[in-house]
C-alpha positions as CSV (number, residue, x, y, z in Angstrom):
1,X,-0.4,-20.0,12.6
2,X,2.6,-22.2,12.0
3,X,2.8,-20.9,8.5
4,X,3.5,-17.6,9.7
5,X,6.9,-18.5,10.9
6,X,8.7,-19.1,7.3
7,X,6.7,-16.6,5.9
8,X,8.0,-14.0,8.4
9,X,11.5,-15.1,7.8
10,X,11.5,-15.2,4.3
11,X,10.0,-11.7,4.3
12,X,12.4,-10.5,6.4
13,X,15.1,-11.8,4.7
14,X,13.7,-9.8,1.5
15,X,13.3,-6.7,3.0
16,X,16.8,-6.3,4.1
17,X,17.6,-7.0,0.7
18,X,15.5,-4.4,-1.1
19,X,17.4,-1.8,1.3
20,X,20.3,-2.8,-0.1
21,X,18.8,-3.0,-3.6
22,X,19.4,-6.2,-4.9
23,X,16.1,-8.1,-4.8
24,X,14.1,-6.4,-7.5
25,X,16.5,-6.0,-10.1
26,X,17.5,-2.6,-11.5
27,X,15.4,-0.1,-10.6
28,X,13.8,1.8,-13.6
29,X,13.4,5.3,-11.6
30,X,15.5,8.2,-10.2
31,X,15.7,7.3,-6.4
32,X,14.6,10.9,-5.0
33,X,14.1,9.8,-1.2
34,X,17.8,8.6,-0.1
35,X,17.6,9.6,3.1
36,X,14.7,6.5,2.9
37,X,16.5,3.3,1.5
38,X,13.1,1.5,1.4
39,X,11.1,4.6,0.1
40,X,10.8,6.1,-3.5
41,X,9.6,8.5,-4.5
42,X,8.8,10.2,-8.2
43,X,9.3,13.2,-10.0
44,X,6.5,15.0,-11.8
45,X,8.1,14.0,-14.9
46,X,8.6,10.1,-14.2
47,X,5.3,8.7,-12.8
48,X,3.8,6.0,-14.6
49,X,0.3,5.7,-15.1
50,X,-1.1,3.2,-12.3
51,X,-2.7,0.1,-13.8
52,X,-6.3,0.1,-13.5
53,X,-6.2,-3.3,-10.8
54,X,-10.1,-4.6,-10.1
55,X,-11.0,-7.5,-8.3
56,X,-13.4,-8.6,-5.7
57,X,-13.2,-7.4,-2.3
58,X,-13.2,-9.3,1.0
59,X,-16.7,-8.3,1.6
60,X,-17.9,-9.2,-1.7
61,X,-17.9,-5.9,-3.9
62,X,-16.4,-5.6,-7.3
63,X,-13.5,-2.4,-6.9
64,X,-11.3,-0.4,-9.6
65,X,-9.0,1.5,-9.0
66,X,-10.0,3.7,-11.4
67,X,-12.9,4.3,-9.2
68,X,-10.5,6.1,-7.0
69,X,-10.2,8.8,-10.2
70,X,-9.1,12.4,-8.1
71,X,-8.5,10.6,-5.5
72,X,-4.9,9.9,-3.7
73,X,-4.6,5.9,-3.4
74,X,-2.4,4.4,-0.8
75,X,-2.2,0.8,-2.1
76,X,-1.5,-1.6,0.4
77,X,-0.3,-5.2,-0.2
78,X,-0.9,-7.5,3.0
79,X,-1.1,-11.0,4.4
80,X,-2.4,-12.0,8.1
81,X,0.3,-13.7,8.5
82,X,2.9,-11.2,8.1
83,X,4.0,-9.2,11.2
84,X,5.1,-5.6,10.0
85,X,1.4,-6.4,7.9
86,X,-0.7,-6.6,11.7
87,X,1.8,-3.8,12.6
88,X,0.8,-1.4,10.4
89,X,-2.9,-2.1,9.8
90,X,-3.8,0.2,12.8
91,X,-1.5,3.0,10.9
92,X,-3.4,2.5,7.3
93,X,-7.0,2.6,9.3
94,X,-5.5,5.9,10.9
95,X,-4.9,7.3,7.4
96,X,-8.2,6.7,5.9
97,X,-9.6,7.7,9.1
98,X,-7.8,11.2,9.3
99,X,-7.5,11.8,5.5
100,X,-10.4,10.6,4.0
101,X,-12.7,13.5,4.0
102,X,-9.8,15.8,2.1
103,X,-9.7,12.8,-0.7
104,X,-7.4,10.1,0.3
105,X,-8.7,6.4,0.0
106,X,-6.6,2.9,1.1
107,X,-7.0,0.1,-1.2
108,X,-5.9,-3.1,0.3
109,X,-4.4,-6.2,-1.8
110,X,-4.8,-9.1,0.1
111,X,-2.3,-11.9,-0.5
112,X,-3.8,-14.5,1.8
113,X,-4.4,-18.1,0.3
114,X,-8.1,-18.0,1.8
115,X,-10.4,-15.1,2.0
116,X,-11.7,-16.5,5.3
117,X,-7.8,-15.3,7.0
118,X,-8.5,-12.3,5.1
119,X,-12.2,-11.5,6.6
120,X,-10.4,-12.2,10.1
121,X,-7.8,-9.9,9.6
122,X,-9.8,-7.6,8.7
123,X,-12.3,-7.7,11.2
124,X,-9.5,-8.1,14.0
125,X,-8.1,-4.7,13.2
126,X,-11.5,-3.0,12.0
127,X,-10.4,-1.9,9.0
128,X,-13.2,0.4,7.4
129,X,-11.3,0.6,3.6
130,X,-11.7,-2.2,1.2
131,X,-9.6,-4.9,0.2
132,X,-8.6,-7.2,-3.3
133,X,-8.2,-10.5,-3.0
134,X,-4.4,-11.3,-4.5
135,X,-4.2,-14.5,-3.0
136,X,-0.5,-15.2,-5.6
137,X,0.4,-11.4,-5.7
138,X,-0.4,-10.7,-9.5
139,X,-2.3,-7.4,-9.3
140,X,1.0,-5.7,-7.9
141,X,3.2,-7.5,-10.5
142,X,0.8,-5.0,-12.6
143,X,3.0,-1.9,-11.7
144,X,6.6,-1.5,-13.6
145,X,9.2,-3.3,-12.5
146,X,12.0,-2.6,-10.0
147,X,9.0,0.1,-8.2
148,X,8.7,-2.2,-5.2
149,X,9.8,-5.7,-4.3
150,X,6.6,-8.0,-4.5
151,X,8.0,-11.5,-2.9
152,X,8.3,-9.3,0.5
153,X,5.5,-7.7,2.4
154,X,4.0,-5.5,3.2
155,X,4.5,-2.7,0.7
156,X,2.3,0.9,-0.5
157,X,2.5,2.4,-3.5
158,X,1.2,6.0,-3.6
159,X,-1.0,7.1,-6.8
160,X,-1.9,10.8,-7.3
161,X,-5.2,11.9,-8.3
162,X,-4.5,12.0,-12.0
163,X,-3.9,8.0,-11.7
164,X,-0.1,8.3,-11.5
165,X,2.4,6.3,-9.6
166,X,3.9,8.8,-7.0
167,X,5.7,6.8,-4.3
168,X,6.0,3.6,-2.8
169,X,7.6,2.0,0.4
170,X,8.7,-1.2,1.4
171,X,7.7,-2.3,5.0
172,X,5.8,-1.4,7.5
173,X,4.3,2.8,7.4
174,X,2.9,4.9,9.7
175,X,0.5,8.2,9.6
176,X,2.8,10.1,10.4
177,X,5.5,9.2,7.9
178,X,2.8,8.7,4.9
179,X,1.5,12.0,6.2
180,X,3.9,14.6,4.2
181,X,3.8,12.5,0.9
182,X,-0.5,12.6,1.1
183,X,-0.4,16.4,1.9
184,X,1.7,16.8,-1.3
185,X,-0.3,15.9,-3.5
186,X,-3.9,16.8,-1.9
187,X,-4.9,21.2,-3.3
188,X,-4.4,22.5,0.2
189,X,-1.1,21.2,2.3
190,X,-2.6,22.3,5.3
191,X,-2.9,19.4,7.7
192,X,-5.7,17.2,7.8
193,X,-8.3,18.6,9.9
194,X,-9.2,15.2,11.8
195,X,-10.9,11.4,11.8
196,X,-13.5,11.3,9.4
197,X,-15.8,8.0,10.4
198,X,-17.2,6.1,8.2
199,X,-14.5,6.8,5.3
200,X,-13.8,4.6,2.7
């Protein structure tokens, strides 16, 4: 794990800077979370249409996103080697367990130069929702520029049902904070009614 030393630093280093907006160049959307310097979030009128990434999974599957269609997509971009990454992957697991069974899906892009740290990862935090292998990051250089930093991880981008860009975060989330943005865009914003095993 010696790697994960520099790569913690450098990602570190980039975080702070995307809070104080300078990494990504000019952002290309109205910043309608400030109390949230790392969060954005869009108005009905500026979401993009999401890419349609594909890829192979860590177990071997072929996934779309557009397979996700009426579904809300939490897209997560992770490494094993990043901290806030193992940090959160408890959190994302939480998500697709509580919100899965009102429509909500986690789509992990893993940026790991092997699959077998990947697999590991994965099976170390039991994460029951797929993942792409990114091992260089391209699939997120997909989504329009200056919507999240892609040198620093981890970072989630939000897509709504129709297959538009919503939100994204850079760092680390939890339930609880992703929890308001998922209930907006879900038919019902009553709270999710509980864990629903087996989601993904």
């Amino acid at each position: 794990m010696t790697a994960s030393r520099p790569y913690a630093a450098v990602t570190t280093v980039l975080v702070a800077c995307a809070a104080l907006g300078g990494c990504a160049g000019s952002a290309s959307f109205q910043d309608t979370s400030p109390s949230d310097p790392l969060g954005r979030t869009l108005s009905e009128g500026e979401r993009p249409a999401a890419p349609d990434l594909s890829g192979t999974t860590l177990d071997g599957r072929t996934v779309h996103l557009s397979d996700y269609r009426g579904k809300v997509v939490l897209i997560n971009a992770w490494a094993s080697w990043c901290g806030p990454c193992r940090a959160e992957a408890p959190e994302l697991e939480k998500i697709q367990q509580k919100w899965g069974d009102r429509g909500v899906r986690v789509l992990g892009l893993n940026n790991d130069a092997t699959s077998g740290d990947g697999r590991a990862f994965a099976k170390e935090f039991r994460l029951g929702y797929p993942s792409l292998l990114d091992p260089q990051g391209r699939l997120g250089l997909r989504f329009p520029r200056g919507l999240v930093n892609t040198q620093a991880l981890p970072y989630t981008i939000v897509v709504d049902p129709a297959g538009r860009v919503t939100a994204s975060r850079m760092g680390a989330v939890t339930e609880a904070g992703m929890g308001k943005v998922i209930a907006s865009l879900l038919p019902s914003a009553a709270p999710a009614r509980g864990p629903a095993p087996g989601a993904s």
